[in-house]
N, C-alpha and C positions, 0 to 999 in steps of 0.2 A: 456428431461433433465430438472429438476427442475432451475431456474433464479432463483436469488434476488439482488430488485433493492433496495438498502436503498432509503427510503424516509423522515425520519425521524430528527426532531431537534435536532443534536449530541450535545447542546449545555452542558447538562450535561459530558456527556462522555469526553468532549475535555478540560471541568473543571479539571476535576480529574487529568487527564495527564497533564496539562499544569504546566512547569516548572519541569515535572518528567524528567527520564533518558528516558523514551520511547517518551516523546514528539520528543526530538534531533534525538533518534534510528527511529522514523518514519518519518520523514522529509527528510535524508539522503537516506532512503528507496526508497521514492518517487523518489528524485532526478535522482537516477540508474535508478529507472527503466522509467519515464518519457523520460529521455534521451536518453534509447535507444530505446524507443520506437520512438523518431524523428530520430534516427538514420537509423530503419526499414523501418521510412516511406519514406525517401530522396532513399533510395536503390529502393526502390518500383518505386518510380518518375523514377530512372533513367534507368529502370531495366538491371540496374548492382551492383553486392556485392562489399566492400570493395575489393581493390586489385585485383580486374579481367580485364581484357581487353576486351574488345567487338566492333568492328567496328560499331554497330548499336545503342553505346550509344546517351543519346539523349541531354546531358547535361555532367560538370565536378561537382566536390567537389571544393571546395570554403571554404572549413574551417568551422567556428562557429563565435558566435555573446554570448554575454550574453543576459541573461533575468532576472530581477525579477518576483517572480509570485508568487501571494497570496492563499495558500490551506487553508484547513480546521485545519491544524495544525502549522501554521504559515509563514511566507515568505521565497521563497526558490530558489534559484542561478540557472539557468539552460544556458546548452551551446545549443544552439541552432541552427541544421545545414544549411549551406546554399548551393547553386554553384551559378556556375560564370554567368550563364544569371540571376540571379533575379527571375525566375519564380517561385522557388519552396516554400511551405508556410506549414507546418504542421497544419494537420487538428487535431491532438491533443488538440490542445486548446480548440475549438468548441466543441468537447467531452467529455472534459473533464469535460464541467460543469453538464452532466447524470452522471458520473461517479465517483464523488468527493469523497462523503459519503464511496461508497461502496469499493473503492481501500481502503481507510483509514483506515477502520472497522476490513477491512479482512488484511488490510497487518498488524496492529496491535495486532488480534489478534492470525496472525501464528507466530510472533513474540514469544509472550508471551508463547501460550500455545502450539506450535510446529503443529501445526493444519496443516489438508492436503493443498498443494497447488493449489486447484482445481480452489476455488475463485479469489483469484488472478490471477491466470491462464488465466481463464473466462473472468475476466475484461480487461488484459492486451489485448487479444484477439481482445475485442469490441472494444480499444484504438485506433486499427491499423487498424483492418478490417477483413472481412473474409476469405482473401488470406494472413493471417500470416501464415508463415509457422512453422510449429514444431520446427525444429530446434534454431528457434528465442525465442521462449518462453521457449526453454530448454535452451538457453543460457545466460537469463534473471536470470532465478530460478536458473541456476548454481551461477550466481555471487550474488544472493539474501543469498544461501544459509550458507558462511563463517560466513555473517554479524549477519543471526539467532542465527547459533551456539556459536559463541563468546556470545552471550547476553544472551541465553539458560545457556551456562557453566560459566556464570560469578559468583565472589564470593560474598556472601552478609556480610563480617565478614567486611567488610569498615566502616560497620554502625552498629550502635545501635539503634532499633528501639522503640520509647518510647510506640507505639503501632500502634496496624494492621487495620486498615476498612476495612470491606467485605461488598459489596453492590451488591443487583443485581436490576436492571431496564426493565420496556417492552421498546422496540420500533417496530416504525411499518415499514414493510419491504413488496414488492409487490413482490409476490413469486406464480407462474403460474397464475399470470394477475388478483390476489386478492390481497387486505392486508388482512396481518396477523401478530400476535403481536410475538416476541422474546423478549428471557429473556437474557440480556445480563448481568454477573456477573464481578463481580471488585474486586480486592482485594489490597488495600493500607500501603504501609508501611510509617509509619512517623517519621524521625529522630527526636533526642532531640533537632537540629538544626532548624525544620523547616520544611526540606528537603523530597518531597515525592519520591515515587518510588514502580513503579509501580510491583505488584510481581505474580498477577494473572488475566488473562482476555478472557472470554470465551463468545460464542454466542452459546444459548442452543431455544430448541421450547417451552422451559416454565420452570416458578420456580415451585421444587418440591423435596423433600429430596434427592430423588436418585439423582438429577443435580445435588445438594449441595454438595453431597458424591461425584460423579465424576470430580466436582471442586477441590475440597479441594485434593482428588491423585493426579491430573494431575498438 
């Protein structure tokens, strides 16, 4: 099965977004699913689910804590599980700095362009471990998938756009234990206010008309 690991300085990328609608819509993203991903892991610690009884558990629930915690796309609130001995510690954090680029990329761009949820998937996967179960990444993607569709069907008649940038850039991405470069495409709306907003963004294996033509449809 094909990986990709961004590796690349998003520092352009995170330019363009920042202060957009998608910058807020990708943060919030994160949040969900971050969270439940410590959510899977404390179940995992205890191996017991939410709401089950089990004589042989090993530990209780104990609530949440807040966190700050600095991503790629700005600072973001997380509730943080605990129990009641103290032991348990989410290895999410330590992971998450393999993983930072590439959730961000890809939750960004199935956002925008409704793109399969494979990557993300992928990633959430590596989050937690490799005894996630199915069910947990389905239940992930089910509550990811409200938040796309609102942003997918939202109107654009709020604004007036004084004009559009289209931009596409390489980055480099380690994909079967090589780099290699992608073409990742942007497409910018800019009110007469200022105000950007984001309104196309796709990750393609190279710039070349026919990418451009299946940009500009999707």
């Amino acid at each position: 099965m094909t990986q990709l690991n961004f590796t690349v300085d998003m520092k352009k990328i995170l330019e363009d977004i920042s202060g957009s609608n998608l910058n807020e819509m990708t943060k919030g993203l994160l949040t969900l699913v971050l969270n439940q991903v410590m959510q899977e892991e404390r179940d995992e610690y205890m191996g017991i689910g939410s709401y089950e009884r089990n004589s042989s558990r090993k530990d209780y629930r104990n609530g949440s804590y807040r966190r700050g915690f600095t991503t790629l796309v700005g600072k973001i609130e997380l509730e943080v599980p605990r129990t009641r001995s103290g032991e348990f510690s989410p290895q999410v954090f330590e992971k998450w700095q393999r993983k930072d680029q590439a959730l961000v990329l890809s939750l960004i761009e199935m956002v925008v362009s409704g793109v399969s949820t494979r990557k993300v998937t992928k990633i959430v996967e590596e989050l937690v471990g490799e005894s996630v179960s199915k069910s947990f990444v389905s239940n992930v993607m089910k509550r990811l998938d409200p938040e796309i569709q609102d942003f997918a069907e939202r109107s654009l008649t709020h604004n007036i756009f004084k004009y559009v940038s289209v931009d596409a850039m390489y980055i480099k991405v380690r994909e079967n234990h090589r780099i290699v470069s992608k073409a990742v495409y942007i497409a910018l709306g800019i009110g007469v206010d200022g105000h950007r907003e984001v309104l196309g963004f796709k990750v393609d294996d190279a710039e070349s008309k026919n990418h451009w033509g299946t940009f500009y449809v999707t």
